[in-house]
N, C-alpha and C positions, 0 to 999 in steps of 0.2 A: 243459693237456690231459692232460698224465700224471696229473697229482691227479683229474681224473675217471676217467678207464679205472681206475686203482687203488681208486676207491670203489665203482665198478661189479663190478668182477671179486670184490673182499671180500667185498660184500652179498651177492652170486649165492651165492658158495662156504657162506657163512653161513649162508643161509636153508636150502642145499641138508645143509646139517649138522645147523643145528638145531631143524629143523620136524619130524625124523623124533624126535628125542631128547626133544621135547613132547609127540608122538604115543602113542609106548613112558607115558612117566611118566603121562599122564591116564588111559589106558586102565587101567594098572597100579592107578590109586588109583580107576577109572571115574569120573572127571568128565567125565562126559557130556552133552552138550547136552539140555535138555528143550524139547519141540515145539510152542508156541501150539497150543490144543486149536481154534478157531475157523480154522487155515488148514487152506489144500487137504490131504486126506485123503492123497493121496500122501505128503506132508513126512511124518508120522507113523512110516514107511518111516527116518527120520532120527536118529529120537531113541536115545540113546546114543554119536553120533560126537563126536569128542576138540574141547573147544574150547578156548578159550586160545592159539589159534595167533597170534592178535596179538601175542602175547609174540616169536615169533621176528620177526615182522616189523621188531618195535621196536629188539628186541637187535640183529638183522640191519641197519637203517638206523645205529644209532647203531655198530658197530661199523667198516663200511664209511665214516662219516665221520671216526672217528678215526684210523684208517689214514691216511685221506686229510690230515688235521688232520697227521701225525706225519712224514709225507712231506713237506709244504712246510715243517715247520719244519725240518729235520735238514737240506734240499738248502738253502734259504735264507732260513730264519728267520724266517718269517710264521706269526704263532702266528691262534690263530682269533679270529673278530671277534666282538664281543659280539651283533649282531645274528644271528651262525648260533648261538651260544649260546642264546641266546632263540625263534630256531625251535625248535632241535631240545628242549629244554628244554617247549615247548608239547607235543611230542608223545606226550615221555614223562610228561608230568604229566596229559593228558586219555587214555593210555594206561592210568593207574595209577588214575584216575578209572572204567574200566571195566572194568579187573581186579575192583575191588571188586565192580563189580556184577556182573560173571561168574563172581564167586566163591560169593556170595550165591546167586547160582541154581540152582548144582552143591548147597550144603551146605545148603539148605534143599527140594530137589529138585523146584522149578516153576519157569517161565520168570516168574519174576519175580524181580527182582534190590534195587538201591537203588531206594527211593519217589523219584515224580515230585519231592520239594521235597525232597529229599536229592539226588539227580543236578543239578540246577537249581542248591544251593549251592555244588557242588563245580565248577561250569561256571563260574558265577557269580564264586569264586574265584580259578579261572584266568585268566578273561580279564580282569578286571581287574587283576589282579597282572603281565600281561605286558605290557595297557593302560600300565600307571605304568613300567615299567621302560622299556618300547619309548620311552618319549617324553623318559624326563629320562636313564637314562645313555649317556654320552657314548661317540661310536665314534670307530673307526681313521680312518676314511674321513671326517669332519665331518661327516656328513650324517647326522640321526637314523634311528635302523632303524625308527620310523615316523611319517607328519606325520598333524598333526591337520585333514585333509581327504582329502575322498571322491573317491577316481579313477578316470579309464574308465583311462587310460594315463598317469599320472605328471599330466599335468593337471590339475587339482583342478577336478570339479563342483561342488562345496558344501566352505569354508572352517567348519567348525565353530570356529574360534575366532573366527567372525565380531564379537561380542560381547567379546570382550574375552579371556587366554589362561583366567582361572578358569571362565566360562564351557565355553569351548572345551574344557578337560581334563575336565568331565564328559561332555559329549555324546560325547566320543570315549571314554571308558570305557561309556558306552552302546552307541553304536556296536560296539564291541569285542564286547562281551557279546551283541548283534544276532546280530554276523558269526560270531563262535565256534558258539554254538549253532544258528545253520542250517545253519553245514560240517560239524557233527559229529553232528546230526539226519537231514540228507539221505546223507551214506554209510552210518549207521544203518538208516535204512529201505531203502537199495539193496542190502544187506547179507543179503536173504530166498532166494538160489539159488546151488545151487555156482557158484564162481567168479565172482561177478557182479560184487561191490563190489573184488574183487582184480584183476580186469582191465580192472575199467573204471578204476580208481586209476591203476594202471600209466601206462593209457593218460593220464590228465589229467597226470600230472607228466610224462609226456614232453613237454607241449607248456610246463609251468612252467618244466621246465630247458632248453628249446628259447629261450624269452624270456629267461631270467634270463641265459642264457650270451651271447645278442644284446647284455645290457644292459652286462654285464663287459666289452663292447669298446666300449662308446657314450658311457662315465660323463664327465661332467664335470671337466672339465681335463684329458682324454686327445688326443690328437693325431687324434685318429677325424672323417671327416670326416661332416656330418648334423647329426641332433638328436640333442644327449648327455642323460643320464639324471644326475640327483642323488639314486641309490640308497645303500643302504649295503652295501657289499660285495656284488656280487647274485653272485657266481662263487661267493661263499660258502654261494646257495642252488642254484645250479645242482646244487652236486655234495650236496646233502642231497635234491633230488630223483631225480639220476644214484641217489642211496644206497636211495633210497626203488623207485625203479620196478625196482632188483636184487634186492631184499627180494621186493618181489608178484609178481617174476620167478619166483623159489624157493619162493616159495609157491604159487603157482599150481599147480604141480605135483600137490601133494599134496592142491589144493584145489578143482580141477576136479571134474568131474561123473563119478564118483561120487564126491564129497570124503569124505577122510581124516578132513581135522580142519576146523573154522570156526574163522576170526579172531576169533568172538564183541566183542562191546563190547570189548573191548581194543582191537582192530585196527580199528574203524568210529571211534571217538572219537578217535583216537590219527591216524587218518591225517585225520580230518574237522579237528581240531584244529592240524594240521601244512598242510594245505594252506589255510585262514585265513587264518594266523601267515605264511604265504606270499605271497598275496595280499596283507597287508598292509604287508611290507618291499618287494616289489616295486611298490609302487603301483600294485598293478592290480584293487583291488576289486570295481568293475562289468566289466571285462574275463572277473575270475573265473565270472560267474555264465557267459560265453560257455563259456569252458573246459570248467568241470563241468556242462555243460546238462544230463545226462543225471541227476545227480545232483538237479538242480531240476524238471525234468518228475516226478520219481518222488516228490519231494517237495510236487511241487503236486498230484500226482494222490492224496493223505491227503489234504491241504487243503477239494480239490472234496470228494473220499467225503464228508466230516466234515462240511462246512456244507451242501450239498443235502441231507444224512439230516436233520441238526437241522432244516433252513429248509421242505424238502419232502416228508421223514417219504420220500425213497425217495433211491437208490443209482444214480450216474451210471457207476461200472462194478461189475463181476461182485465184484471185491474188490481192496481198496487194501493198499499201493502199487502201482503200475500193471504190476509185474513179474506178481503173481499173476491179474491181470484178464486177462492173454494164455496164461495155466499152464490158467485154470482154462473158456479159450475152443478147448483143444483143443491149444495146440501146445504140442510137447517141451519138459523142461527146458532142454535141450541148445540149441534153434532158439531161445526166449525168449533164454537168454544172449548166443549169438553173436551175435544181431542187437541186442541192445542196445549190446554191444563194437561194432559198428559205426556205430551211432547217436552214442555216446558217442566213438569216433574224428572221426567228421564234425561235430563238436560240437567238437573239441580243435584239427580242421585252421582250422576256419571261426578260432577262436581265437587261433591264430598269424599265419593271413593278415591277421585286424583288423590287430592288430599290427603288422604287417610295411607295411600300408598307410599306417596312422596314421603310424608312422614315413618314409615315402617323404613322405607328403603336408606334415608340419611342415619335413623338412627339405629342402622345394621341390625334390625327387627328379621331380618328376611333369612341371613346368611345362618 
């Protein structure tokens, strides 16, 4: 318990130090955001706010886990598990994946950053390369940081090494590559209003470390009475999300309406990418899609936009993602956000309760 409050208090302190210090240096050099010339007329109102804020985010998470890393080793000697290696590792590598392209966009001055098959290669990269790691090296705990099947809750719905394991390790680097790019596509696009994708993050990982920390007392071979989990170290993501919701704690601040500065693709990629990498050490894949629903509504409402314009040459709302379809039907920035924070909370509870049932229900808690 002390290793989380210690990740928590770090991240906060962090974020609250160094989001102001990325602020000063972007303004100073003006890397400034540029504004989609196609959305609502208001954003325009935008263009020139500091972005790169994802940077503190990232620093802020990974700092707050070290600490935390540096505490349990020094009180007693638990060094960190390769599986929290490999999250956090995801987030700064689909972070560094969208620095580039936030860089590009500041130094060639249009919101266009990496091309669609450059961003795709570099997605493509990662998540295969965390695929291969996550499945063959060995952890502390013997349980791999991830199996090669599809789960609502550690369960498996579909065993991809159905066929045999060579089979089975491609479809899970498919998989991979699926799951990577719709976590890190869907906070992308939720990513168009102050504070939108930063509050609604927050809120998803409180309900990740809400589970993960459930999982740290249920693991197999622990004395816990129930159904136990054959995770790999899950305390180990509890407090990289504890690290993560301190971060968009501290940044929120500065990123609220009227925001300072934008996360830009560093911070959309970077936490799309980490909450994944998350989902998939925790076995909770299709659980996830409950968590982040707000993040999937906004990414199926590009979906509808796209294939009714192609199929019926007309437009199911006013403009996609579904944020600006309520911007541009009259209400506030301010009103669209909170109530999506709220959407996205009742999205994150509905997510815990599964959870928490599924768990009562296998370990005959009910009868």
């Amino acid at each position: 318990m002390k290793a989380l409050i210690i990740a928590l208090v770090v991240s906060i302190v962090c974020s609250f130090i160094v989001t102001p210090i990325i602020i000063r240096f972007v303004r100073r050099h003006h890397y400034g955001q540029y504004i989609r010339q196609d959305g609502p007329k208001s954003h325009l109102l935008k263009r020139g706010t500091p972005t790169f804020g994802g940077v503190g985010i990232i620093l802020s998470t990974v700092l707050g886990w070290v600490a935390s890393v540096l505490y349990r080793y020094f009180s007693y000697g638990s060094r960190p598990s390769t599986s929290a290696i490999l999250t956090v590792g995801c987030m700064v590598a689909f972070g560094a994946l969208g620095f580039v392209d936030d860089f590009l966009k500041v130094a060639h001055k249009r919101n266009l950053g990496l091309s669609i098959h450059a961003k795709l290669i570099g997605q493509v990269l990662i998540a295969t390369l965390y695929a291969v790691l996550a499945v063959v090296l060995p952890t502390e705990s013997n349980f791999p940081t991830a199996s090669m099947k599809i789960s609502w809750i550690e369960s498996p719905s579909l065993n991809l090494a159905f066929a045999g394991k060579t089979l089975g390790i491609i479809l899970f680097v498919v998989w991979m590559n699926f799951l990577f790019a719709a976590w890190t596509n869907a906070i992308n696009l939720t990513d168009g209003l102050d504070g939108l994708a930063t509050g609604s993050s927050m809120i998803a990982f409180i309900g990740l470390g809400l589970i993960a920390f459930w999982e740290s007392y249920h693991l197999a071979g622990s004395h816990a009475d129930g159904l136990k989990y054959t995770i790999s170290d899950p305390i180990d993501q509890a407090i990289i999300a504890v690290c993560v919701v301190g971060a968009c704690f501290g940044f929120l601040w500065f990123n609220a309406h009227p925001a300072e500065i934008f996360m830009g693709d560093t911070g959309s990629l970077a936490l799309g990418g980490l909450f994944a990498a998350m989902s998939v050490t925790m076995h909770i894949e299709l659980l996830a899609v409950v968590l982040g629903g707000l993040f999937v509504i906004e990414t199926m409402s590009d979906v509808i936009q796209i294939g009714a314009f192609h199929l019926f040459h007309r437009r199911v709302f006013k403009m996609a993602p579904l944020h600006h379809h309520f911007e541009l039907s009259g209400w506030p920035e301010v009103k669209v956000v909170t109530r999506f924070w709220m959407i996205e909370a009742a999205f994150t509870i509905a997510g815990v309760i599964l959870f928490y049932l599924d768990w009562l229900i296998r370990s005959g808690q009910l009868g």
